[in-house]
Structures are given as structure tokens and as C-alpha cells.
N, C-alpha and C positions, 0 to 999 in steps of 0.2 A: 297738637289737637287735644282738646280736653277729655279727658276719659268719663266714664257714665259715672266714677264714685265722685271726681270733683266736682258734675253735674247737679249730683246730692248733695254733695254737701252745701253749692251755690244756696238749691231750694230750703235748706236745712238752717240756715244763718253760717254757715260754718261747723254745724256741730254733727256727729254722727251718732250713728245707734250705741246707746249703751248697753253691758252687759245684761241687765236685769229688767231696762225698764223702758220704755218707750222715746222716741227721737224728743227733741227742743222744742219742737213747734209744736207741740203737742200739752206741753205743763199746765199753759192758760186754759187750756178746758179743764184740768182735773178741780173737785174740787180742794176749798183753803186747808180742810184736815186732812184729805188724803195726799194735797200736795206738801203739808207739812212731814207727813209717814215716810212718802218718800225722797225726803229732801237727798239721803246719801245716797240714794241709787240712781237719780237725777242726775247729777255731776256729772259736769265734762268727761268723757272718757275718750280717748283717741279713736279715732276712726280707726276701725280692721279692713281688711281686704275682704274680699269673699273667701271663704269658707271651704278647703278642699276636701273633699270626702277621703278618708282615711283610707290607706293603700290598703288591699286585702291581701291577705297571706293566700299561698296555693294549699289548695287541699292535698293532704298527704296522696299518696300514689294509691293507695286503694281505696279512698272514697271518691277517686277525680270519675271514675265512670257512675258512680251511684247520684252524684251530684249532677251530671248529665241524664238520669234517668235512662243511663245506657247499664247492658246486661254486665254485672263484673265477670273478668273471667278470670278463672285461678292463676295465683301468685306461682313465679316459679321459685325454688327455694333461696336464689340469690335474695330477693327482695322480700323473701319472710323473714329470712336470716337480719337484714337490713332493716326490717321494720320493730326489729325485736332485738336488735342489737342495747339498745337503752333503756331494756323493760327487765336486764336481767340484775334488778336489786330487790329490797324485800317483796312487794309485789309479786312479781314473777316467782321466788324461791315458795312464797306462803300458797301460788297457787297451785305448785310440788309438790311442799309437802305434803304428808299424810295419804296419799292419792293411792289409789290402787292401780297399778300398772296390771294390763293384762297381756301384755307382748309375751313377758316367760310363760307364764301361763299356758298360752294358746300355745308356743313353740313345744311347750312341754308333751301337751295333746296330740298334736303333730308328729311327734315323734315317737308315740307311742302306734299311733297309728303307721307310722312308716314299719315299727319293728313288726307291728302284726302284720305287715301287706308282705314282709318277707321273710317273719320268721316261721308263720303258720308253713307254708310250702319245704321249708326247712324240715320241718318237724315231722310233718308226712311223711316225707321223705325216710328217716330214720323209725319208720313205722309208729310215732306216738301217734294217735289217732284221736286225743284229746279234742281236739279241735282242729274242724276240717273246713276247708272252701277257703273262698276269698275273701276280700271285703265286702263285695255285691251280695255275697248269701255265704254265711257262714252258719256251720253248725256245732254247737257244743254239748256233746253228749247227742239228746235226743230232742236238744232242742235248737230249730232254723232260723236263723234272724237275716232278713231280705232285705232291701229298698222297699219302700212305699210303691215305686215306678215300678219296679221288680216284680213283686207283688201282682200290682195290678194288670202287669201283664200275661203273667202265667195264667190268672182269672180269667182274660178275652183270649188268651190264645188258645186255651183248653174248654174252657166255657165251663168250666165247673168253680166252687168255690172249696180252698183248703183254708181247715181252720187252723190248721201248723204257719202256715202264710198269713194270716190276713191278722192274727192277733200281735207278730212283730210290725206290722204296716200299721198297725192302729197306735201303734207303741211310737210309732214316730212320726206318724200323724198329733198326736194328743204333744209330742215334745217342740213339734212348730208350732203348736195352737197357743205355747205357753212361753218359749225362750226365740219364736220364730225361725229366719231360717242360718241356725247355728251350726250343722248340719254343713252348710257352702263355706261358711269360715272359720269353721275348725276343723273339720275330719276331711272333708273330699281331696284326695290328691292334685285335681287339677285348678284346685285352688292356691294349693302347695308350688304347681310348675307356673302357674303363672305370677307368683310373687318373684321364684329364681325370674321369670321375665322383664319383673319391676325390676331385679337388678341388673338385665342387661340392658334396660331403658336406660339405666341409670348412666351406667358406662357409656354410650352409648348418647348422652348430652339429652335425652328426652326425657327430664324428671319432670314436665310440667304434667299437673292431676288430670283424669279426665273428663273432668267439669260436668258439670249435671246437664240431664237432657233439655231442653226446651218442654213445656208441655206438651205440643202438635207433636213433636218427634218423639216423646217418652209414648204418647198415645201410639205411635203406629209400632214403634219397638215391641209394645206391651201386645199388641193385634200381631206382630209377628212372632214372637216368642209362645205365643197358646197356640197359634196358625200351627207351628210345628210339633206343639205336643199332642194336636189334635189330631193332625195325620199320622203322628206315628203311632198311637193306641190304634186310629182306623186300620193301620195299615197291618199291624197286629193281631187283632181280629180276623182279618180279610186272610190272611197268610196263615196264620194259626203257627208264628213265630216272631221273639220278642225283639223284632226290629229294633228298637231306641237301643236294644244292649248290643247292637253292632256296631254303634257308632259312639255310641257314651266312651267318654278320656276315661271316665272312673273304669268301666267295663275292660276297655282296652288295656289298664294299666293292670288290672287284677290278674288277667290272663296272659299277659305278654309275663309277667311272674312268674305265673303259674310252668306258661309250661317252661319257660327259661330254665326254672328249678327242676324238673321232672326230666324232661327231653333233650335239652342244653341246646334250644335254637330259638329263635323269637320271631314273630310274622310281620309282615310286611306293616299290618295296621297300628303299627306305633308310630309310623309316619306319619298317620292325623293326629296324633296327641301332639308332635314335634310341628305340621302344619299349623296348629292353633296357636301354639305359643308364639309359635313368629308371625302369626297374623295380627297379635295380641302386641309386641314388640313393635313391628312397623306400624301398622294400622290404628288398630281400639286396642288400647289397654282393656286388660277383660274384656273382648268384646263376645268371644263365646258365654261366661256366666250373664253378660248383662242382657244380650240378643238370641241367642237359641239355646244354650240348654234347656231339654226338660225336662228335665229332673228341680234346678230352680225355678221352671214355669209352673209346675205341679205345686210346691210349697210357696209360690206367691199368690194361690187361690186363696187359701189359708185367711180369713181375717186379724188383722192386726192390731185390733184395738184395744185389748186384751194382754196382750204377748210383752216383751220385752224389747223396748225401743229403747235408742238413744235420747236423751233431753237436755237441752239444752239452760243454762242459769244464764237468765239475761242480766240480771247484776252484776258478773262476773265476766261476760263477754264483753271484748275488743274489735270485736269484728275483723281480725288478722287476717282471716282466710285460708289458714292453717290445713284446718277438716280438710275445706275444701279441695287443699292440695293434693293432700295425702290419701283420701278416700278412694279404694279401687274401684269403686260399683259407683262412683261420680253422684254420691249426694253429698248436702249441703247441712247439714245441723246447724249452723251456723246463721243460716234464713229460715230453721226448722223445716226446712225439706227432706226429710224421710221417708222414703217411701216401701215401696212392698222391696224392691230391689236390694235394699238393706240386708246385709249376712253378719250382722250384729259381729265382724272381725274385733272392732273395739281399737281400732288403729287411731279412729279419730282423737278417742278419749285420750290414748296415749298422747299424743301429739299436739294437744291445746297446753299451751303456755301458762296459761292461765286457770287452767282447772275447773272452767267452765259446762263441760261435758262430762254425764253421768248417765249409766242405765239406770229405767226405770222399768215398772210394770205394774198398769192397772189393780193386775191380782194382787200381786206382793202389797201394794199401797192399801188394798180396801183390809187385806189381811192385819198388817202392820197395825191400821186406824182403828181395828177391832179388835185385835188386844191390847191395845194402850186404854181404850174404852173401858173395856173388862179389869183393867187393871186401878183405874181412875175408880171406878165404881165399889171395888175390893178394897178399895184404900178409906175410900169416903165413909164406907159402914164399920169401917174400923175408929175412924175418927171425922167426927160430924163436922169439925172445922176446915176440912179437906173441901173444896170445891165438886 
């Protein structure tokens, strides 16, 4: 049976389409000069087959959902490892170097904070009296430094205002208005227990991130998380005792210290600092800092337009999904998803390959642009050829 291209070519005298220029039966119209132009492209050329549309390659494994317009969801580290197995030559080292790591850093913090959660009670102890209380309210000399939450509670529960209280509250008000809430990822202890959690996740075969909320679900989180800071001030008030500090890990953790060092027993309520973490473990990675505490409800009022965020360099990003992974409070730098939830830990930045991730800060930048300004201008009246 004759196939459709022998059909054409019957119609065709024999000849088929050429590369460049239109079939046989077509010449006697052009006209004598432009059929002389194209005499070489004219020429018999063999008939082709039809034309296969070239194989497409699969998209790598972490754009195959973006390419569907389906949600990605975080890499688990086999397949970051695998997708960054061949990225570790200049590239990779140049987006290394020079970076500033904040992992020692923060570790550093950390454990300064640990020697004070139990070296202060120590010290009491042997009557130096330098500095007394715990982390929740401690005092040096004559002077008391609170929680903001802390703070505000003593205000509703007694209904008066102490300016010994309310000017440490203000002091750490004005430090989330400016580095946001640094405060949940560098000082708090049960920030601290729930990283040891990361590593019994880890053990444990559930390294995969806890991926960012949805907006519908971050909305009702966000409506749950104020819901609970807002009944515990009411409930505060109403009782005329500072409820949130019976249930706060931080609160629990200062006092199960406290009297451990003094009395040598410890109460039963260290069993929800140990309940969370394994709820944290099985369930939600962080799911207490990202869903009820509020103590972080309280400092995600705070505006953060101003403050110190993560930013992202799109010229330098790969879209790995890195951040993603790694991030405990489940955002995404990496789609520029930031949000209040954010404890500026600085995990992510460690953790980009690429060096793509850096803090910033509104202030710092408008500050920085105004001394360069100042400095441009100081330079220019010194030499008029200066811009």
C-alpha cells in the first residue's frame, strides 16, 4: 500500500521539500531573478521522513512537582546530598568561601545561657548573691530583668504598673522590633531541647524538614497561637496569678533548676517540657514554638518590616531546597517565604550550598546608604572630580 510521502511525492513529479526552499512544482511561478537567487537551494534534495519532535529529557527530581504546578514538598537529605553531589567544585567552594557561619556562634550563646540557667543557683547557693533568680527574672544588683510576657503579667495580675519591670520589657520589646524574634533562636532553652529532638528525629530515620504551612493552615495556626496568648493574659487578670508561667518549658525549666540546686528534688512538671519534645519528635517538629507558645505569639505581634530578616540572592540561588529542609519553624527563603514565625536561628544560611542566603535589615541598609552618602559628599568637596 503506498504511504502518504510516496503520494507526495507522485503529486510533486518526484521531488520533495527542500531544506531551504519550497517544493518543484512551485519554481515556474517564481519570478526569472528571484528563480535565478535561488537556483542552489532549488536542487533536488532527497525526500526526509517526517520530522520527530526531539525526546525531552526528565526534569530533575525537584522541579518535577513545580513543573506540574503541584506544591514541592521538602527534599529529604538523601536526595539533597544527590542533587549536590556534582556541584561540589569551584561553584560550590566560591559559595563557602568567605561566608560567615553562625552555627558556633549561636552554640556559643547557647551555652552561655545554659552555664547561667545553672551556674546562678550554684552561686546562691555558696551565698554569692551577685546575681540572683533565674532566667525568667533575674536580678543583678538592684537591677531586675523579666520577659516581656513576664512582665506583662505581673502588670494584669497586680493591676499596677512597676517601672523596675516594664523598662527590662521595653528593652526586649525594642530588641525584636530591631533583630526580631532572636530571643526563640538563640537564648530560650526549649529551643535548645527541641533541637536535641532534631537529633532524635534524626536517629530515628525522620530527617525530612517540616515544610512550610499552607496559607489557609498558617492562617488558622496564626488564629490559634494569639487565641492562646489571649486567654492566658485573660486568664491572668481574672485570677490575679501569672498562668502562662505555669506552663511555659522556659518557666518550668528555670525552676525545676532552681529548686533541684537548693532542695535536691524536682516536681513532676518537667514532664510537659519532656511531653513536648516527644510530641515535637513523633508529631510536629517544633510544633509547640510554631503553634502555641506565647511567649513567641507575643513577639510575632511585633512588625517586621524593619527588623532583621533573612534574603534571599536570586542570582545565586539553585532552587535545591536546602533551607527548606533544614529550617525548624518550616519556612522557605528559598520562594522568599518569611514570615513572622521566623527566629532568625540562621540554620538556613548555614546550610545553602551556595551562599545564596544572607541577613538583612531595613535599618542597617537605610543606615549603611547614609553613610556612604555622607562619605561620597566628604570626598566630592575635597576633590571636585569625585562624582
Amino acid at each position: 500500500m503506498p504511504s502518504r510521502l510516496s503520494h507526495r511525492r507522485a503529486q510533486t513529479g518526484g521531488e520533495g521539500r527542500g531544506l531551504h526552499g519550497p517544493c518543484a512544482h512551485h519554481r515556474e511561478h517564481l519570478p526569472l531573478l528571484q528563480r535565478h537567487a535561488l537556483q542552489p537551494l532549488l536542487q533536488e534534495v532527497p525526500a526526509q521522513g517526517p520530522r520527530r519532535r526531539p525526546r525531552r529529557r526528565a526534569a530533575p527530581v525537584h522541579n518535577r512537582r513545580r513543573l506540574h504546578g503541584l506544591r514541592r514538598l521538602p527534599l529529604r537529605l538523601s536526595h539533597r546530598a544527590a542533587l549536590h553531589s556534582d556541584r561540589v567544585g569551584e561553584g560550590a567552594v566560591s559559595g563557602r568561601a568567605g561566608r560567615r557561619r553562625y552555627g558556633p556562634r549561636r552554640r556559643l550563646v547557647q551555652a552561655l545561657v545554659v552555664g547561667l540557667l545553672i551556674g546562678v543557683p550554684l552561686l546562691n547557693v555558696v551565698k554569692i548573691d551577685v546575681v540572683q533568680g533565674t532566667l525568667c527574672s533575674i536580678g543583678i544588683r538592684s537591677v531586675e530583668v523579666t520577659c516581656s510576657l513576664g512582665a506583662l503579667q505581673v502588670f494584669l495580675a497586680s493591676g499596677e504598673l512597676y517601672w523596675r519591670l516594664l523598662l527590662p520589657g521595653l528593652f526586649f520589646v525594642a530588641l525584636a522590633l530591631v533583630l526580631g524574634r532572636v530571643f526563640c533562636g538563640w537564648v530560650c532553652p526549649q529551643h535548645m531541647a527541641g533541637e536535641a529532638g532534631d537529633g532524635v528525629r534524626t536517629l530515628l530515620g525522620r530527617n525530612d524538614g517540616a515544610g512550610p504551612d499552607p496559607p489557609r493552615r498558617y492562617r488558622r495556626a496564626r488564629n490559634l497561637y494569639l487565641s492562646i496568648l489571649a486567654a492566658g493574659l485573660v486568664s491572668t487578670a481574672v485570677v490575679g496569678v501569672p498562668v502562662i508561667c505555669y506552663v511555659c518549658p522556659v518557666g518550668i525549666i528555670c525552676r525545676t533548676l532552681f529548686t533541684g540546686t537548693f532542695f535536691g528534688r524536682v516536681g513532676g512538671e518537667i514532664f510537659i517540657v519532656a511531653a513536648i519534645v516527644g510530641f515535637e519528635v513523633v508529631a510536629s517538629r517544633r510544633g509547640w514554638c510554631r503553634y502555641i507558645c506565647p511567649l513567641g505569639a507575643l513577639y510575632s505581634l511585633f512588625p517586621m518590616g524593619a527588623s532583621l530578616r533573612v534574603r534571599r540572592d536570586a542570582a545565586r540561588c539553585v532552587e535545591c531546597g536546602a533551607c527548606e529542609t533544614d529550617c525548624p519553624m518550616g519556612e522557605s527563603p528559598m520562594r522568599g517565604l518569611v514570615r513572622r514565625s521566623c527566629t532568625n536561628c540562621a540554620v538556613c544560611i548555614d546550610t545553602c550550598p551556595e551562599g545564596a542566603l544572607h541577613f538583612s535589615s531595613r535599618l542597617v541598609s537605610s543606615a549603611r546608604r547614609r553613610l556612604n552618602l555622607e562619605r561620597r559628599s566628604r570626598s566630592s568637596q575635597g576633590n571636585p572630580y569625585l562624582p
